[in-house]
N, C-alpha and C positions, 0 to 999 in steps of 0.2 A: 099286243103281239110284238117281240120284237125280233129286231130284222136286221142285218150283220151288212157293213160296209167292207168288199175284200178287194183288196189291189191288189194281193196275189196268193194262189190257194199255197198249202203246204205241198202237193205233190207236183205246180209247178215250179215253185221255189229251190223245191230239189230235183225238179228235172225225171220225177218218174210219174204214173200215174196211178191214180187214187187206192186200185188192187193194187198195184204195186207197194205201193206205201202201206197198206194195209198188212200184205203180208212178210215185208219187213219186219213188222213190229210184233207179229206174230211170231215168226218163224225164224227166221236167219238174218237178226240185223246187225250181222256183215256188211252188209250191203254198201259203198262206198256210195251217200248220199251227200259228200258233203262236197262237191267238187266245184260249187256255185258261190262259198261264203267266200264272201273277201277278206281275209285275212289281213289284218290292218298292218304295215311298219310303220315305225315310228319311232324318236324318242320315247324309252322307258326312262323314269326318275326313279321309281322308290319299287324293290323288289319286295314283296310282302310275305313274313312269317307269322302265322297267325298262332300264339303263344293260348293254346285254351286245351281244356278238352274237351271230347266228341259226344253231344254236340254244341255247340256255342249258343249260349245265349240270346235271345233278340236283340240287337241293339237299336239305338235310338234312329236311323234310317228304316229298319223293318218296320219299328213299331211305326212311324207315320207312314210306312207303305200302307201297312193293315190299315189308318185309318182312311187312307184315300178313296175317294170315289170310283178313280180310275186304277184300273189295275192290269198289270202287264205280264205276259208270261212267254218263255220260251221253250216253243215244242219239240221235242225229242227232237226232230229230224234240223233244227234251226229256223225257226220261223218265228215272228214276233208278231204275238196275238195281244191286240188291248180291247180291254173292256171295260165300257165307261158307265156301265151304270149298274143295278144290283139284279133289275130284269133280263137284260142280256146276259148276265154270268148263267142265269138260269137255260138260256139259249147255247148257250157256248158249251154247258157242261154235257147237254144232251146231243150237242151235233160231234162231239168228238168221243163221247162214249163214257165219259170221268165221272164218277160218283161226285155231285155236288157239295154234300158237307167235307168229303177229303179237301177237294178243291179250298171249299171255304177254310179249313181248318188250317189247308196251307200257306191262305192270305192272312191268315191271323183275323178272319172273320168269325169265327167260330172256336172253343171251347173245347178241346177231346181229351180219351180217356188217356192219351200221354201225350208226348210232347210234342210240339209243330214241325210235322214232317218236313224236309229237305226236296223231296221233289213226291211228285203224286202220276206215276205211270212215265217218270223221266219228265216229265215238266215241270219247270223251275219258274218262280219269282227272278223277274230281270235283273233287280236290284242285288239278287243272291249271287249270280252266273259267275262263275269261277271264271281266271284265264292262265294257259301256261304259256309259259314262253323260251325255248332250247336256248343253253349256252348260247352267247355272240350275237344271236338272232334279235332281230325287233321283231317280229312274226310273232302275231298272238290267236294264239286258239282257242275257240271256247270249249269251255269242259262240260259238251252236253249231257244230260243224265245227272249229274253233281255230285257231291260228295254224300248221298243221303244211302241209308240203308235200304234193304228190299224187303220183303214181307218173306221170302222163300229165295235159296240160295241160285245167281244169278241175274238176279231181280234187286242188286244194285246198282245205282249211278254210274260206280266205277265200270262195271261189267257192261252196260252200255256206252259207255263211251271210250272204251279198247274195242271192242265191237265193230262200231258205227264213224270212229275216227281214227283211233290208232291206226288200225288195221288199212286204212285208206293210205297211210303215209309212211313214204319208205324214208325218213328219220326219223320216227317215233316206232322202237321196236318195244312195245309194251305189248304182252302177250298174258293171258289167265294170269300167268304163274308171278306176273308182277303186281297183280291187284292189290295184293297184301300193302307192299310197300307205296306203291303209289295213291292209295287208300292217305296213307299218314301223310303222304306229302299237301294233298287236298285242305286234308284238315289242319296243318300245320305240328303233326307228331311227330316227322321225319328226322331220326339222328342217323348223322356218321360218325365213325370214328370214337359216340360216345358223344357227341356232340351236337347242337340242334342244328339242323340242315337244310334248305329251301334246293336243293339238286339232287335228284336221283337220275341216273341215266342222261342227268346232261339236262333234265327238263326240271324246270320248277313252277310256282306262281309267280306273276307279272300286275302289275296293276291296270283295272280295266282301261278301254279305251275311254276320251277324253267324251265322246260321242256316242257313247252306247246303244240309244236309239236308234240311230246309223249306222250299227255296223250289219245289221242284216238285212237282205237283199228283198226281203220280201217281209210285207206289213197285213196282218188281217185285222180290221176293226170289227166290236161287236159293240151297237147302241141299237137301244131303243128308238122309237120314233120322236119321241120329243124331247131327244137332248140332238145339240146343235152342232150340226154336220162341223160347223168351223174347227173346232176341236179337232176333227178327223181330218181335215184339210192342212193341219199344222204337219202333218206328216208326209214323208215321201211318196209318191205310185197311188196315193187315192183320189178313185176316180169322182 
């Protein structure tokens, strides 16, 4: 049986509670949950245009995420869930509601009938987690939801994360009607002028934080009983 090490749940993380959170994600996720992330400043060095098109390839960091043991995901609301072992994903995928072969498929553990989806119910692979960051600003956001398609309109990354963050911050006026373009800026398709572009509205990609593990406030582990707590001790807030 296995059994989950949590230092802090999702709906304390974001400061509402567990119906709460529930019908967020149901229902109207407007909802300004994210008023808890710490929003990292700092030197940026290299602003990143990603020269591909949609969707990009595995590269060679994905594929050795897929082959890891442990595996990391960030949940819709900002919460950084790891999973250390193959038993516990089976735990994980039942306590949160997630179709287990998506999940796997989305680790690149698994095989499907197209390509390796970009986020599965807005949960993303860590390693994947977009970030923008406004003209002048060192202020990095992450792009929860990602730049991944939906299965029915709405039900993309984008569309959750104008939702759930734009919508929270009065300088980021991204509204439906920008999805379109803000969609290409994601994936790195965004021209001006005729031109290839990393700003739209002042906001572009940034490159992650130096600490990515750290930048979220709140850590949920999932193990099994016989793998070794130390592992989960490397981390902040577990108990």
């Amino acid at each position: 049986m296995a059994v989950s090490h949590v230092s802090q749940s999702d709906a304390e993380a974001t400061g509402i509670s567990q119906s709460d959170a529930e019908a967020t994600r149901v229902a109207s996720r407007s909802a300004c949950v994210l008023d808890v992330l710490p929003f990292i400043p700092g030197p940026i060095t290299v602003t990143r245009h990603v020269d591909h098109t949609f969707p990009a390839p595995p590269t060679a960091s994905a594929n050795r995420a897929a082959r890891s043991t442990t595996w990391k995901l960030v949940s819709p609301f900002g919460l950084l869930h790891i999973i250390h072992d193959r038993a516990a994903l089976g735990t994980f995928t039942g306590a949160e509601d997630l179709d287990k072969f998506n999940v796997e498929h989305l680790l690149g553990l698994k095989e499907g009938s197209s390509a390796r989806p970009l986020h599965v119910k807005f949960w993303q692979p860590l390693h994947l987690l977009l970030f923008l960051r406004r003209d002048g600003s060192d202020e990095l956001v992450p792009v929860l939801g990602g730049p991944g398609h939906g299965a029915r309109s709405g039900e993309a990354g984008v569309d959750h994360f104008i939702e759930t963050v734009a919508a929270c911050r009065d300088d980021m006026p991204f509204t439906s009607k920008h999805r379109g373009k803000l969609q290409q800026i994601l994936v790195g398709s965004y021209q001006s002028n005729g031109k290839p572009s990393n700003s739209y509205m002042k906001w572009g990609l940034a490159d992650p934080p130096a600490d990515l593990d750290g930048f979220f406030p709140g850590v949920r582990h999932w193990a099994s009983r016989n793998v070794d707590k130390q592992a989960c001790n490397s981390y902040p807030g577990v108990d």
